[in-house]
C-alpha positions as CSV (number, residue, x, y, z in Angstrom):
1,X,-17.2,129.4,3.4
2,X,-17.2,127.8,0.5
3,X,-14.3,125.5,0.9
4,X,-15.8,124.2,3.9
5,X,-18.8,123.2,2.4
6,X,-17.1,121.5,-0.3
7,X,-14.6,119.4,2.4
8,X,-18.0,118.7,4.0
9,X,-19.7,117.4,0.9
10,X,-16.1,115.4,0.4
11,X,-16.7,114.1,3.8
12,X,-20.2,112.5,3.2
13,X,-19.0,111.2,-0.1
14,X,-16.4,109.6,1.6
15,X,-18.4,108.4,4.3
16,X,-21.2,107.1,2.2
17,X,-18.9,105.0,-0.3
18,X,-17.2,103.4,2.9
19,X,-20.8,102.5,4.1
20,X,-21.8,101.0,0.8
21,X,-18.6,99.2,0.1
22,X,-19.4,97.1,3.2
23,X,-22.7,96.7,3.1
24,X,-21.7,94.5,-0.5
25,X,-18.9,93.2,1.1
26,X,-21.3,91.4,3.9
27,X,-24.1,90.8,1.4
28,X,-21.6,89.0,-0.5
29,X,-19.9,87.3,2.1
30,X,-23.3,86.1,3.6
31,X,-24.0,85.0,0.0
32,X,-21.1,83.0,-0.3
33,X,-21.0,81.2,2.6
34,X,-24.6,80.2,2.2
35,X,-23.6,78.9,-1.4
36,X,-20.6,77.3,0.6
37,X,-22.4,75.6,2.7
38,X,-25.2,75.0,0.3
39,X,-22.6,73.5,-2.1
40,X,-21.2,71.5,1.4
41,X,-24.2,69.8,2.1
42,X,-25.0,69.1,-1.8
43,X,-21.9,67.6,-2.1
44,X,-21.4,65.5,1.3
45,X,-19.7,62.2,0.0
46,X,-21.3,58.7,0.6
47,X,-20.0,55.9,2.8
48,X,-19.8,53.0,0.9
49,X,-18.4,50.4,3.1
50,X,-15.6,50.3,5.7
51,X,-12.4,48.5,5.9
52,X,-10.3,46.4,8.0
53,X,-8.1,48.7,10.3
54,X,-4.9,46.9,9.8
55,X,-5.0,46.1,6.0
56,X,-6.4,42.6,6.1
57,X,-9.3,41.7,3.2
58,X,-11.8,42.1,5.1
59,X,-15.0,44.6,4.9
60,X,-18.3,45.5,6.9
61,X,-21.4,47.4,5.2
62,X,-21.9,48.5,8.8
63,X,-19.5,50.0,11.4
64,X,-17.7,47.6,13.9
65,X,-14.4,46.6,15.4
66,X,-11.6,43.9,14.9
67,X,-10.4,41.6,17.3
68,X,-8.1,43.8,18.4
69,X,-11.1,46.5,19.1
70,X,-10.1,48.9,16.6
71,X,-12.9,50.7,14.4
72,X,-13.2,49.6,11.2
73,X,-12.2,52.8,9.2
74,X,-15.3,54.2,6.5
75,X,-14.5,54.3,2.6
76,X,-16.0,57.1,0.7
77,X,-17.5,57.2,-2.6
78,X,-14.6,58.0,-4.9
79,X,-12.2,57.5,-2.5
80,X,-11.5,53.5,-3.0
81,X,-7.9,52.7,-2.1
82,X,-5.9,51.7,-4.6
83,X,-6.6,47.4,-3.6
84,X,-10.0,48.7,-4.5
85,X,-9.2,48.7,-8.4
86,X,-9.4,45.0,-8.3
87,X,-13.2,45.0,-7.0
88,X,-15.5,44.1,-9.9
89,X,-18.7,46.0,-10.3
90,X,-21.6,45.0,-11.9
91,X,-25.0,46.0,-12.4
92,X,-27.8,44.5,-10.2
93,X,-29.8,44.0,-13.6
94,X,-26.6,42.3,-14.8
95,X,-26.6,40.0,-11.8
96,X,-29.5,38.7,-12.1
97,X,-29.4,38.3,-15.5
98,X,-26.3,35.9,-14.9
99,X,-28.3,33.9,-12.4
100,X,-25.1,34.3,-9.6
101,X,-25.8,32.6,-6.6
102,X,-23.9,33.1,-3.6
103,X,-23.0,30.3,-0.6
104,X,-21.7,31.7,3.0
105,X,-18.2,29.7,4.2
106,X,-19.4,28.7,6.9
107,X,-17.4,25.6,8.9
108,X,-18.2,22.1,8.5
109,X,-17.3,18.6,9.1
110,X,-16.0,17.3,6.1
111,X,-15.7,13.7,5.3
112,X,-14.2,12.6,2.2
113,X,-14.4,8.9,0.9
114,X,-11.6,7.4,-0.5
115,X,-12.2,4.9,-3.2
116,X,-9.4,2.2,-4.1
117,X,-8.8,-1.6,-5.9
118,X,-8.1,-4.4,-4.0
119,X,-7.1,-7.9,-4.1
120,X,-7.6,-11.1,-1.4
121,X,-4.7,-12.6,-0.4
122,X,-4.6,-15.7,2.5
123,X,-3.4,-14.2,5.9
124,X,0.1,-14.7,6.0
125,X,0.4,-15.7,9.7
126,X,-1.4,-18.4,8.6
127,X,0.3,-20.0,6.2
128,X,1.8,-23.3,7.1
129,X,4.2,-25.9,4.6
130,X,4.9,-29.4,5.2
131,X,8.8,-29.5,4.7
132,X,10.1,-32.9,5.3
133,X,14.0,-32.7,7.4
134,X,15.1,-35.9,6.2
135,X,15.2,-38.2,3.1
136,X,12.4,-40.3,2.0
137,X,9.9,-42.1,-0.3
138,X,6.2,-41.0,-0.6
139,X,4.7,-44.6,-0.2
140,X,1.0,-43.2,0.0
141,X,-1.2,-40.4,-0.4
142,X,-4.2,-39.1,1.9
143,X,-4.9,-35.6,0.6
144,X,-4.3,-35.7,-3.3
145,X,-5.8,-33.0,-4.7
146,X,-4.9,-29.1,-4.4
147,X,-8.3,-26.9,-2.5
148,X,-8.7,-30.0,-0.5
149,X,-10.2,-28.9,3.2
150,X,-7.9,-30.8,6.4
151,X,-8.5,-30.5,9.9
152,X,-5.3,-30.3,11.9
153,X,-4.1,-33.6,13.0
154,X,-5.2,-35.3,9.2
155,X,-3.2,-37.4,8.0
156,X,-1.2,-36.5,4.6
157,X,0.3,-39.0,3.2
158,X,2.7,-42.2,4.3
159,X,6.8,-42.1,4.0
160,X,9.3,-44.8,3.9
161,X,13.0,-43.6,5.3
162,X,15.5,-45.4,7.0
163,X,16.2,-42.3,8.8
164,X,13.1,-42.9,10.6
165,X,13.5,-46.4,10.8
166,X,16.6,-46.0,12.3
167,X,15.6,-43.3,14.9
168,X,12.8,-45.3,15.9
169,X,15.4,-48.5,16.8
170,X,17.0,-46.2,18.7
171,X,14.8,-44.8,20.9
172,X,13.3,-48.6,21.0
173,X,16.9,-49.9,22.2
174,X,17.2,-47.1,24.8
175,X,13.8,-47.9,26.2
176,X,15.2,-51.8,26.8
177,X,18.0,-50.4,28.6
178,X,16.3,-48.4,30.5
179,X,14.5,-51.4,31.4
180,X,16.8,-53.7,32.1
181,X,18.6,-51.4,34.5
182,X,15.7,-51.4,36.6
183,X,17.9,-52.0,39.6
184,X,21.1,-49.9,39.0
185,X,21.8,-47.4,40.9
186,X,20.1,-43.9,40.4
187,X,23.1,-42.3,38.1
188,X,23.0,-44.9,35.6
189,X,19.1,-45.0,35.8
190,X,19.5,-40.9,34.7
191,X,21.6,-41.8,32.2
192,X,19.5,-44.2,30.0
193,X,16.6,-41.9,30.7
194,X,18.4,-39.2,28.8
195,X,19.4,-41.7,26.1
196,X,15.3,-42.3,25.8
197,X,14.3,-38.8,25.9
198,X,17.1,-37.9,23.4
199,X,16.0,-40.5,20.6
200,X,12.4,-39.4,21.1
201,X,12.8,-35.5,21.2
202,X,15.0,-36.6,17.3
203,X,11.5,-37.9,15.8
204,X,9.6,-35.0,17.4
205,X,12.2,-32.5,15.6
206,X,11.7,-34.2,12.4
207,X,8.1,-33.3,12.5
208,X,6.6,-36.7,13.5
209,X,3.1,-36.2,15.1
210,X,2.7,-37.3,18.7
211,X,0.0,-39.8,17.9
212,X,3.0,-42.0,15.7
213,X,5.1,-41.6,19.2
214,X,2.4,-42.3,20.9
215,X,2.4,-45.3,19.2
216,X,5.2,-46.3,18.8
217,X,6.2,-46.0,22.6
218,X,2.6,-48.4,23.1
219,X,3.7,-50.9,20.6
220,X,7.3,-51.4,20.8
221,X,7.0,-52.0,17.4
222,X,9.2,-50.5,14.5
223,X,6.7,-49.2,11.7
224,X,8.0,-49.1,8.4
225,X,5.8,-46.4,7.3
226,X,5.6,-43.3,9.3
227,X,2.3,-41.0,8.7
228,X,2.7,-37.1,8.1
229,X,0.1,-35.5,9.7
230,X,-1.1,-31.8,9.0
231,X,-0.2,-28.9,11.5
232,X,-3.4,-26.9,11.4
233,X,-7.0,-26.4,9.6
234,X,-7.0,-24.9,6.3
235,X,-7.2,-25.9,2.5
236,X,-4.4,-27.1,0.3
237,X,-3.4,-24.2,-1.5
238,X,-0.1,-26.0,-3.5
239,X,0.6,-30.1,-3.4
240,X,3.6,-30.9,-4.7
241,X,3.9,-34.7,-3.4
242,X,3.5,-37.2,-6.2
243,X,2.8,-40.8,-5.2
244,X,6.2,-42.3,-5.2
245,X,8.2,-39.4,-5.0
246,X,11.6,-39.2,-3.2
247,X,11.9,-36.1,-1.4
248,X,15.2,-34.4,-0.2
249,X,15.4,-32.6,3.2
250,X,14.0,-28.7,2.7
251,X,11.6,-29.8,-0.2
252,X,8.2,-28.6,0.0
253,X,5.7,-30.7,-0.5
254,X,2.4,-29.3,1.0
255,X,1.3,-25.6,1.7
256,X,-1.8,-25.1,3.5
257,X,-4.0,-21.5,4.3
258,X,-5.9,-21.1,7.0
259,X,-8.3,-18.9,5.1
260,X,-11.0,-18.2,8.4
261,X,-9.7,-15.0,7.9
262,X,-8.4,-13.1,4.9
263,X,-6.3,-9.9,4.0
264,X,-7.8,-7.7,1.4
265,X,-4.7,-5.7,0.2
266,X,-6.0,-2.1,-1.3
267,X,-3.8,0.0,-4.0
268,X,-4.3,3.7,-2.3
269,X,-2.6,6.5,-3.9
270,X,-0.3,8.5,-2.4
271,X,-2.0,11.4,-1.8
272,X,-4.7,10.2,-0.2
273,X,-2.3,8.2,2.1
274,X,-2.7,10.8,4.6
275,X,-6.4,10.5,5.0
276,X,-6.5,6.7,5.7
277,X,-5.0,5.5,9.4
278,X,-4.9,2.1,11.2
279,X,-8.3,1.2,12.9
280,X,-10.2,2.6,10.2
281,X,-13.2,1.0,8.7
282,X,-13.4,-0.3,5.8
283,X,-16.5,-1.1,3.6
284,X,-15.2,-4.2,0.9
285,X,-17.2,-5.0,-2.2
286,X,-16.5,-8.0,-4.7
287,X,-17.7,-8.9,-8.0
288,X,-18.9,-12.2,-7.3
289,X,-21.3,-10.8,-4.2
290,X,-22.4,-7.6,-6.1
291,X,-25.2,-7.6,-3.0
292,X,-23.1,-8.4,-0.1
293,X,-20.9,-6.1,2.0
294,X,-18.0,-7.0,3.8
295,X,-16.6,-4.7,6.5
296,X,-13.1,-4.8,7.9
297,X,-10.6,-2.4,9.8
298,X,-7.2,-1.0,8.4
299,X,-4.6,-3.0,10.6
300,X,-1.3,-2.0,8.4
301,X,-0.3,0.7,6.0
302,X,2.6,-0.5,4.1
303,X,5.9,2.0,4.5
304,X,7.1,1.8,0.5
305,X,4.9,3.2,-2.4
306,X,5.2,1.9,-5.6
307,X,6.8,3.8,-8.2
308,X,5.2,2.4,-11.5
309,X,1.9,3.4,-10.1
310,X,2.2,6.0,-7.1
311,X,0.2,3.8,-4.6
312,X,1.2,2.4,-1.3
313,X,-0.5,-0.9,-0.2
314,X,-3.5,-1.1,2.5
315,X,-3.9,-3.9,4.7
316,X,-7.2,-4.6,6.0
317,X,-8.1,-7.9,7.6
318,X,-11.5,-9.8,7.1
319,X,-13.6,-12.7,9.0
320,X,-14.2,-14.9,6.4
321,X,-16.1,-17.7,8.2
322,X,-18.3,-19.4,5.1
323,X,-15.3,-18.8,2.9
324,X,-16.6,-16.8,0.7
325,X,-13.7,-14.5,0.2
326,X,-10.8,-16.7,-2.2
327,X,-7.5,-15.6,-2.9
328,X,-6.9,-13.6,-5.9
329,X,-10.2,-12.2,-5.7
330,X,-10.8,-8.4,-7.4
331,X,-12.6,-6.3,-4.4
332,X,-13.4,-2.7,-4.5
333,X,-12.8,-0.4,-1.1
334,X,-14.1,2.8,0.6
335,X,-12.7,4.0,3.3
336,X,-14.4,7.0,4.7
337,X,-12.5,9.5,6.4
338,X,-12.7,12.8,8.6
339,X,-10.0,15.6,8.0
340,X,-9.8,16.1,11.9
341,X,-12.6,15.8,14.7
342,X,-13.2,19.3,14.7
343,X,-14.9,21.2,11.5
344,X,-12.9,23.6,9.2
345,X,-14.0,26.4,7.1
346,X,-15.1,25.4,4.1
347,X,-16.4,26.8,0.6
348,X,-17.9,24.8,-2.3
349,X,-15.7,23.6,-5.0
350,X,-17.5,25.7,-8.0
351,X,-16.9,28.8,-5.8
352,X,-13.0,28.0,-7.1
353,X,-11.2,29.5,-10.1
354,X,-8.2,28.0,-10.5
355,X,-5.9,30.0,-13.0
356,X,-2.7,27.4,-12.7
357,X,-0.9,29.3,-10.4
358,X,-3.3,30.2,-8.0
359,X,-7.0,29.6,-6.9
360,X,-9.3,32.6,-6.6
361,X,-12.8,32.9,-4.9
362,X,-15.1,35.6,-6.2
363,X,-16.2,37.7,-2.7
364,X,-19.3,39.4,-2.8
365,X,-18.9,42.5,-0.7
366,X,-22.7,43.4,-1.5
367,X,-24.1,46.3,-4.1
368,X,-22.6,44.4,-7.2
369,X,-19.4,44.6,-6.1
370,X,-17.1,41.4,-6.2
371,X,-13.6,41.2,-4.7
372,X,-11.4,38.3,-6.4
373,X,-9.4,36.7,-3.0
374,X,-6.6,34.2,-3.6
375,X,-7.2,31.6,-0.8
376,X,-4.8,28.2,0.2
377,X,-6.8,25.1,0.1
378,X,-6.8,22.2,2.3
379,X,-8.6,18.8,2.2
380,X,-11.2,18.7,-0.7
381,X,-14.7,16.3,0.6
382,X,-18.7,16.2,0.2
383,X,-18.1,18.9,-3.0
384,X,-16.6,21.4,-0.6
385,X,-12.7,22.4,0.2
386,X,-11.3,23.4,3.1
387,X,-9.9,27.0,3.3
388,X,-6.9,27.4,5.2
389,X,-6.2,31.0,4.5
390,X,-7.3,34.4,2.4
391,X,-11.5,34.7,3.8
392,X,-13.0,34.5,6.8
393,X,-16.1,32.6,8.5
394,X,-19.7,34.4,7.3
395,X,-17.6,36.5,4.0
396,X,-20.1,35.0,0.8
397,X,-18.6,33.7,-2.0
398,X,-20.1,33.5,-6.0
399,X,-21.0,29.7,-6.6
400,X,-22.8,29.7,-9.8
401,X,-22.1,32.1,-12.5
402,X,-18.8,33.4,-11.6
403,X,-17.3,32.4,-14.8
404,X,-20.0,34.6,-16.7
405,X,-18.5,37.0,-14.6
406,X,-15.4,36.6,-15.7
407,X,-16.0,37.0,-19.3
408,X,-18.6,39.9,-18.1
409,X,-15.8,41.9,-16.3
410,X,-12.8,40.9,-18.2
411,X,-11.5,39.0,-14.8
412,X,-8.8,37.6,-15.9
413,X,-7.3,41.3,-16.5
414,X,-7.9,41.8,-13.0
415,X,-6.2,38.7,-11.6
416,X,-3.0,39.3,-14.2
417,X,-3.0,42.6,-12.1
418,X,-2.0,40.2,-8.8
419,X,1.0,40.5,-7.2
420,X,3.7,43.2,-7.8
421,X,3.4,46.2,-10.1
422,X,-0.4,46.7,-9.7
423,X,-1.0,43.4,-8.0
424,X,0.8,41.7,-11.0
425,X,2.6,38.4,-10.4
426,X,6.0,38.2,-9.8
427,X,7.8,38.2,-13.6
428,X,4.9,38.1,-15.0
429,X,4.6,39.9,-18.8
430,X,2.2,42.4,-19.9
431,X,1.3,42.8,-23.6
432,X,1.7,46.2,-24.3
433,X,-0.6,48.0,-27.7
434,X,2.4,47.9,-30.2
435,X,2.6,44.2,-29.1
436,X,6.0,44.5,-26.9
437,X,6.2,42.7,-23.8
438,X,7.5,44.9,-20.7
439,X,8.6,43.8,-17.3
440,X,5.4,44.9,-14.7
441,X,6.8,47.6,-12.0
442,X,6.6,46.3,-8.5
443,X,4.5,47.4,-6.0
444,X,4.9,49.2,-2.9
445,X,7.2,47.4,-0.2
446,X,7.2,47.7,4.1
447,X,9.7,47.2,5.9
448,X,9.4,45.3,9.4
449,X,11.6,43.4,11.8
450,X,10.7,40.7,14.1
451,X,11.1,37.1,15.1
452,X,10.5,33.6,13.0
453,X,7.6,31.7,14.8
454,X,7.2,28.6,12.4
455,X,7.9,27.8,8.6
456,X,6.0,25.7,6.7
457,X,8.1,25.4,3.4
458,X,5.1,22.5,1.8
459,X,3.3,26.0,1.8
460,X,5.8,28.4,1.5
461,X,4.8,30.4,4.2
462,X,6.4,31.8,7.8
463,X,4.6,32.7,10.7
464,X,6.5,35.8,12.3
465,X,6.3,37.7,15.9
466,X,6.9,41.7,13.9
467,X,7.3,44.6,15.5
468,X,5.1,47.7,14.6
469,X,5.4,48.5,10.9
470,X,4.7,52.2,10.9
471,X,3.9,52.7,7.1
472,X,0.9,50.4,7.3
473,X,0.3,51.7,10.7
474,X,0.4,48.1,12.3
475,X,1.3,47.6,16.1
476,X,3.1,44.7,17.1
477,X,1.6,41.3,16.1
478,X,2.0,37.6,15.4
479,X,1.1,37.5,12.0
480,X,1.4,34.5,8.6
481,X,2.5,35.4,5.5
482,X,3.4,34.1,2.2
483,X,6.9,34.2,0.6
484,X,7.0,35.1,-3.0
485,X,9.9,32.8,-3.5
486,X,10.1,29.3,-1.6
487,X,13.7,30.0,-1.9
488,X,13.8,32.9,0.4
489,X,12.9,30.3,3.7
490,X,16.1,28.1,3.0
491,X,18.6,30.0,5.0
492,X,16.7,30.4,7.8
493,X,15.2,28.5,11.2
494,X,12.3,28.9,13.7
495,X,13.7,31.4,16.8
496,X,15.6,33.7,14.4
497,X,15.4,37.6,14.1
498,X,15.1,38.4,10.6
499,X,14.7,41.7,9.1
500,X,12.0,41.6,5.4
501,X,9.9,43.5,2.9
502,X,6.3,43.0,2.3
503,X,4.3,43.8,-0.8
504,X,0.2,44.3,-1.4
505,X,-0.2,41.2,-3.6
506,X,-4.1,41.4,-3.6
507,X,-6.7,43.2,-1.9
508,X,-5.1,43.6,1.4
509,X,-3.1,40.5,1.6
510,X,0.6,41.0,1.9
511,X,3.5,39.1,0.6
512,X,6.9,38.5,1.6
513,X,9.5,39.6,-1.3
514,X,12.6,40.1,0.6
515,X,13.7,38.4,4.2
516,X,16.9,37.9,6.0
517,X,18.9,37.4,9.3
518,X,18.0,40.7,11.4
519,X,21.9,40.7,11.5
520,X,22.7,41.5,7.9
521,X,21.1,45.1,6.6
522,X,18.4,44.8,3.8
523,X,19.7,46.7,0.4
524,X,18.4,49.6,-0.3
525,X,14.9,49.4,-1.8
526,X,14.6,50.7,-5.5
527,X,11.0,50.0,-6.1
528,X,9.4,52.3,-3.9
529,X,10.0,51.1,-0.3
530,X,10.0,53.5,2.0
């Protein structure tokens, strides 16, 4: 009896332990998923901004798509990918401490004015010389003095020749044949006719004014003196006759400008040549006007540039009807010019760092963050430069201040980081504590494969049609990208397959380190390609 009420006292024992041994286990269980999620909810990360999909430097405070429609992905509060060690952060207090303003790129119409020297110079086309084609005297002088204005038609000066003389007998000696053959018969009529016209048609190719044929056909009379006569309206810019003087066939001995009309020839240099274009206006200042304006168009841009001073000649033609304008005159020349017809993004020149081998723009991605984006420039006009790559339309950009924030946030640490090796530039040098200098480690690389669009060796950059590159999880796209070495684009055309390696130079912005022919097998990747 007594062993059964011990194996029944056993029994409750047992029973009871069992019971109380889960009743903690639930307690505690309950108690530790309540902590759990307690702990959960207490420490549910923040969303600090979200990224571009595909890489690119681009970010949104606020959810939305890319172009392609895919979601911008969310960054978390400690969990900034590794482009995001670039981002400068600064205190708001700090900020406004600095005074930093920011300016939106936003695109504009840009219109740069290019300022040059310039000289007047007499029209060329009208330029005429009084060149005498046979030998003489000079027995008088009409126009004696150099600047002297003549009408066309004036009469220059007197010559004796026996040239003339003698071409004027003959013509006079073919006329009385002529004459006295009144009643021959048609053949010989057509003969002496010619013989007239011949000894005639010799004076006018020596230059002798119709009005001294004239003349002389009216007269019948030999003149000793035959009068040169000016071929057009101008001044006398050189005289060279002397009262007296024998000339010799080919000598010059006036040269006369039309100066109605004047060519200002402007020094432009070369590279602002491609900003200036035929049928542009001019606007044409000189020294002895200081209040007048003179406008003209472009009509020719000279093919050479001169190498002593890297400029290439401007021609722009100007009315000149009171004379004003002389030759030799000193002018000074704008010439106002549009990039294109359409406008172009553009950013304020302050908003540029340049560090010598690139130019950097300080991004403000908002909450005292700043994001230092290498862009390519274009044009520069108005105080503002054209952005051809590395921000987009509505990003902001520091415009005041951002080189307090350089010395505030130790910038230029930042941008040495570029490029391979933690965004370091290619063979760049790091100082090291002990003062050594070590080669930087290069970055990441991706491989891809795809087709060669355009090149654009000025800007060392390639436009490519690649295939999906699954380590950066991009689909198949028509894409730009910078080489890292000019060098690499030399072997290659526009249309060919090509097999390359990209590299994270800056905060999403990818650079081509390796490329060629599809054909020939990239090496093997010893810097941590995949």
């Amino acid at each position: 009896m007594k062993s059964v009420v011990k194996l029944i006292m056993v029994g409750v024992a047992i029973t009871t332990a069992l019971f109380a041994s889960y009743w903690w286990g639930t307690t505690q269980s309950q108690s530790s998923s309540g902590t759990a999620i307690f702990e959960t909810a207490s420490t549910e990360k923040k969303i600090l901004y979200y990224r571009n999909p595909m890489g690119l430097p681009d970010t949104s405070p606020v959810p939305k798509k890319d172009p392609m429609g895919m979601d911008y992905l969310p960054v978390y509060e400690g969990e900034e990918s590794p482009s995001d060690q670039t981002i400068i952060k600064i205190s708001t207090e700090k900020i406004q401490m600095l005074g930093v303003l920011t300016e939106t790129a936003t695109l504009r119409e840009l219109t740069r004015t290019i300022r040059a020297v310039a000289t007047i110079q007499a029209d060329e086309r009208k330029l005429y010389t009084l060149v005498t084609k046979f030998e003489g005297w000079i027995q008088r002088l009409y126009v004696n003095t150099t600047g002297q204005a003549v009408k066309k038609g004036d009469a220059l000066m007197d010559v004796y020749s026996p040239d003339l003389i003698t071409a004027q007998q003959e013509y006079l000696i073919a006329l009385r044949g002529l004459q006295s053959t009144a009643d021959s018969d048609s053949d010989v009529r057509a003969s002496m006719q010619r013989l007239v016209a011949s000894a005639l048609q010799k004076l006018r190719n020596w230059d002798i004014a119709e009005t001294e044929l004239q003349r002389l056909q009216q007269t019948g009379e030999v003149r000793q003196y035959m009068t040169l006569r000016s071929k057009a309206d101008g001044v006398v810019l050189e005289k060279k006759a002397v009262m007296g003087q024998r000339f010799m066939p080919g000598e010059v001995l006036y040269q006369i400008a039309d100066l109605s009309s004047v060519w200002m020839l402007a020094d432009v240099f070369e590279q602002d040549l491609g900003m200036v274009h035929q049928g542009q206006v001019a606007t044409i200042r000189v020294e002895a006007y200081p209040n007048k304006v003179f406008n003209g168009e472009i009509a020719f841009i000279y093919p050479t540039v001169t190498p002593e001073t890297r400029t290439a000649i401007v021609r722009v033609v100007l009315p000149n009807p009171d004379g004003l304008l002389k030759p030799a005159m000193y002018a000074r020349v704008e010439f106002a010019s549009s990039h294109s017809k359409d406008k172009v993004l553009a950013i304020p020149n302050s908003a540029v760092l340049d560090t010598g081998t690139r130019r950097v723009v300080l991004v403000d991605l908002g909450a005292g963050r700043f994001e230092p984006r290498t862009v390519k420039l274009g044009m520069h006009a108005d105080g503002y430069a054209e952005v051809l790559g590395g921000i987009n339309a509505g990003e902001t950009v520091v415009v005041k201040a951002n080189f307090l924030i350089d010395a505030e946030s130790n910038l230029k640490a930042v941008l040495s980081g570029f490029g391979h090796g933690g965004h370091q530039l290619p063979d760049e040098k790091k100082e090291t504590e002990t003062g050594s200098f070590v080669k930087a480690s290069p970055s990441k690389t991706h491989r891809g494969e795809g087709t060669i669009n355009a090149m654009d060796f000025a800007h060392a950059t390639v436009t490519l049609a690649h295939g999906p590159i699954a380590s950066l999880q991009w689909p198949a796209m028509i894409m730009d990208f910078r080489v890292s070495d000019p060098a690499l684009l030399r072997s290659l055309k526009p249309g060919q397959k090509v097999a390359f390696e990209i590299a994270e130079e800056s905060a999403g912005e990818y650079i081509i380190v390796h490329i060629q022919p599809a054909d020939l097998s990239l090496g093997t990747t010893t810097h941590g390609g995949h």
